[in-house]
Backbone bond lengths (Angstrom), bond angles and torsions (degrees), N, CA, C in turn:
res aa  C-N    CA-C-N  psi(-1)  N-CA   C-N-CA  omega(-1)  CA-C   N-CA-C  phi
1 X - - - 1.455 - - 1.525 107.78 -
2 X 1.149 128.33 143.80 1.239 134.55 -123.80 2.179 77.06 -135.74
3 X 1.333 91.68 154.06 2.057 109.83 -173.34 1.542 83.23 -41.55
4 X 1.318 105.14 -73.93 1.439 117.92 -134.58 2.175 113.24 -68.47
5 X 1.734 89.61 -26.38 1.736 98.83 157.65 1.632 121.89 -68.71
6 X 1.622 106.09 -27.44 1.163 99.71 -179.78 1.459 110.63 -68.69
7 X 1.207 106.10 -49.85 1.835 125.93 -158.14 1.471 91.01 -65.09
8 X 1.460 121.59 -27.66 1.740 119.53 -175.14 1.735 92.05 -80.52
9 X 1.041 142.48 -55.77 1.424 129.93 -143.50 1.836 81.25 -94.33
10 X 1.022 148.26 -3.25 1.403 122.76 -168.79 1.772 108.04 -104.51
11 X 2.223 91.50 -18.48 1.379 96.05 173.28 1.829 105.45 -77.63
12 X 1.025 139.78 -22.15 1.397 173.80 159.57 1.358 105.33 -34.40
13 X 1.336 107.23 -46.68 1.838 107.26 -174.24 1.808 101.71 -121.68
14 X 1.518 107.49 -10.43 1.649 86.26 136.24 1.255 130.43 -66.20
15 X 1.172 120.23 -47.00 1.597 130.36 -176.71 1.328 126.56 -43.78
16 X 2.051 105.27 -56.51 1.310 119.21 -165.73 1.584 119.42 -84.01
17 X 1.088 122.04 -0.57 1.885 121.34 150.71 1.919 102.66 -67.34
18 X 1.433 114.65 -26.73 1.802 96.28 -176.88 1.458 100.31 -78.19
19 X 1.184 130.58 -24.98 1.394 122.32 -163.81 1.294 125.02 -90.53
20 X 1.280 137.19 136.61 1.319 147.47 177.06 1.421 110.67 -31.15
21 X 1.146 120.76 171.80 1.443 124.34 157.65 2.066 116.17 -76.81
22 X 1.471 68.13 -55.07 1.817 79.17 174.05 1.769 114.89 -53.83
23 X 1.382 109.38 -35.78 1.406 128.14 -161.36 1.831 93.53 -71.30
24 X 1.272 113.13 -41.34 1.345 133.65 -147.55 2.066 96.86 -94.89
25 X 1.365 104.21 -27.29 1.119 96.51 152.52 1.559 144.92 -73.29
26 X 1.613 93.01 -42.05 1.668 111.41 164.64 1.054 119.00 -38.32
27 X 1.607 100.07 -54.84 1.907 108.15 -174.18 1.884 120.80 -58.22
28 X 1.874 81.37 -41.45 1.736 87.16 168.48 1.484 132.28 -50.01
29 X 1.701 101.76 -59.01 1.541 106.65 163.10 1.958 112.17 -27.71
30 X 1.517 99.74 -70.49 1.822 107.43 -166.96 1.594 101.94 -37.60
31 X 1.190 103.10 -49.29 1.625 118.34 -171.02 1.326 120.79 -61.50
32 X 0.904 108.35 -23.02 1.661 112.07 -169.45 1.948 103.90 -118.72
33 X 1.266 111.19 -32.01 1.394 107.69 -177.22 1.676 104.46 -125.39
34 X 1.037 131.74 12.18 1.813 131.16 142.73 1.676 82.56 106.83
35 X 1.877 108.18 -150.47 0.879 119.48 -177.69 1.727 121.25 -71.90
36 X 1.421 101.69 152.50 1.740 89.52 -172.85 1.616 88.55 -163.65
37 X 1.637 112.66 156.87 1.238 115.75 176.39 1.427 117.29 -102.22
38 X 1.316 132.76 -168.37 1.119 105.46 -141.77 1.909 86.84 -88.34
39 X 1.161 112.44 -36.19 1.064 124.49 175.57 1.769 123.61 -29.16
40 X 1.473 92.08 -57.45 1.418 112.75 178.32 1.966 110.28 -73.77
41 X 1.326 112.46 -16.90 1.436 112.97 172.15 2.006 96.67 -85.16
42 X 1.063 108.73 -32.72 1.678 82.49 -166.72 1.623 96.64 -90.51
43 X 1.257 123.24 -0.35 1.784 108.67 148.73 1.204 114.69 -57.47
44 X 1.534 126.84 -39.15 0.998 105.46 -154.51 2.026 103.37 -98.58
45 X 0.917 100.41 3.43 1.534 106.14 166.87 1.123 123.65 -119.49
46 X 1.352 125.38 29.99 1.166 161.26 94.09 2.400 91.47 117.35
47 X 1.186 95.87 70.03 1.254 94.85 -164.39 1.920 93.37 -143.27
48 X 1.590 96.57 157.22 1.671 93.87 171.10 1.632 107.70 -120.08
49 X 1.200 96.48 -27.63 2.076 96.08 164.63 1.061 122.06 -65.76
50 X 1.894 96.63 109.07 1.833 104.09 175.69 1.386 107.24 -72.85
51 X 1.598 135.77 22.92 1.555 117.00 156.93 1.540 91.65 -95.79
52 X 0.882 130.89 24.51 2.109 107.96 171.40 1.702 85.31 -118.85
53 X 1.264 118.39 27.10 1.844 103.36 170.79 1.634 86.81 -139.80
54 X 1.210 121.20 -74.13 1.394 141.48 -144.41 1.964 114.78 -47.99
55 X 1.414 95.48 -42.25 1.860 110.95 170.61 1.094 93.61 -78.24
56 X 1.103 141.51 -50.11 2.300 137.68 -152.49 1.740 75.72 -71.05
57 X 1.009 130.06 -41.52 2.103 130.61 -150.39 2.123 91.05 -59.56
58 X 1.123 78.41 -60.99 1.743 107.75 -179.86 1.110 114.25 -39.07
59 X 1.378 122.65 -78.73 1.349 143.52 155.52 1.702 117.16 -26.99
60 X 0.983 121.91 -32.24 1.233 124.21 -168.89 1.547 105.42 -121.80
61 X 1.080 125.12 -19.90 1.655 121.58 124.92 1.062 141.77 -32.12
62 X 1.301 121.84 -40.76 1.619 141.21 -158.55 1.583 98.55 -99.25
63 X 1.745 116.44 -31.11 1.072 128.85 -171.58 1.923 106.25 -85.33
64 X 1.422 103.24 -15.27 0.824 116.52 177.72 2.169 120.57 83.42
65 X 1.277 107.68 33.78 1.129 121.13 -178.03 1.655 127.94 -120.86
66 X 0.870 70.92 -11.99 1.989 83.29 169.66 1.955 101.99 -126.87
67 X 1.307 109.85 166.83 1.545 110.98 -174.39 1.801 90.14 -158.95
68 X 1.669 98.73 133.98 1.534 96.49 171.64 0.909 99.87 -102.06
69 X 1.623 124.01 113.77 1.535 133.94 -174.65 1.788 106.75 -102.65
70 X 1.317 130.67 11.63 1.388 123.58 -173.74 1.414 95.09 -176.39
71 X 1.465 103.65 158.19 1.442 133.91 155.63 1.664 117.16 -109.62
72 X 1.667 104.06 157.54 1.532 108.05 -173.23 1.416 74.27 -175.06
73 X 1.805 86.90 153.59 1.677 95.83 170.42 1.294 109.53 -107.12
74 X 1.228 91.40 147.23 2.266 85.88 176.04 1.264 118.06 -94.92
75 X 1.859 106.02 -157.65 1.536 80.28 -173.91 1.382 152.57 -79.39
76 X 1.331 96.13 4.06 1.475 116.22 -175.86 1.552 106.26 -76.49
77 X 1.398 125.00 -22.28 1.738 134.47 -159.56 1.279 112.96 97.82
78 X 1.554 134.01 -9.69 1.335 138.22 166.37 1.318 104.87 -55.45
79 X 1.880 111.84 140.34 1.493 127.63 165.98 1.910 85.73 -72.09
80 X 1.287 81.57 132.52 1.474 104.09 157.53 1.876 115.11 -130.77
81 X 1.608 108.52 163.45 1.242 123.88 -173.44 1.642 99.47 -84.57
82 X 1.527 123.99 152.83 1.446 124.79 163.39 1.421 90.95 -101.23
83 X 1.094 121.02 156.38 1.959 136.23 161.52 1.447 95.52 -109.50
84 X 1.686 103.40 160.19 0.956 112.41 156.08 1.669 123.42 -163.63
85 X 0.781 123.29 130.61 2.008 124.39 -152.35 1.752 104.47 -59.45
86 X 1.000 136.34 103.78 1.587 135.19 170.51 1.712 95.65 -39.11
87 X 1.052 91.37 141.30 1.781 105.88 153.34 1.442 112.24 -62.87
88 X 1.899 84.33 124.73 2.252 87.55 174.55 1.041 107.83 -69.77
């Protein structure tokens, strides 16, 4: 493991005692399947209430780990936000 993997996973497990469970899932989704809206993250955690995505999005923004880098509309024709997980 190489400086810069270490210094990423140790900033990584400082981080993940502040974060929710729910929060800690969100981030997983970004991480593992790229950018996604918020819409398209609570498919994949298999939920239809945008409060179990939409506050964790926020929250983990503020924390500085997610970034809304784009808009797209979904399927309704609403502008929606893309997320996407910062590098640890």
């Amino acid at each position: 493991m190489g400086i810069t993997e270490e210094t990423r996973r140790a900033n990584y497990y400082d981080v993940a005692p502040k974060i929710s469970r729910m929060e800690e899932k969100v981030l997983s989704i970004l991480r593992e399947h790229g950018r996604q809206t918020a819409e398209e993250i609570m498919r994949r955690m298999g939920t239809n209430n945008p409060n179990n995505v939409r506050p964790r999005l926020t929250n983990l923004k503020k924390r500085g780990l997610v970034l809304d880098v784009d808009k797209c509309r979904d399927a309704d024709g609403h502008v929606a936000a893309v997320w996407e997980a910062r590098d640890a």
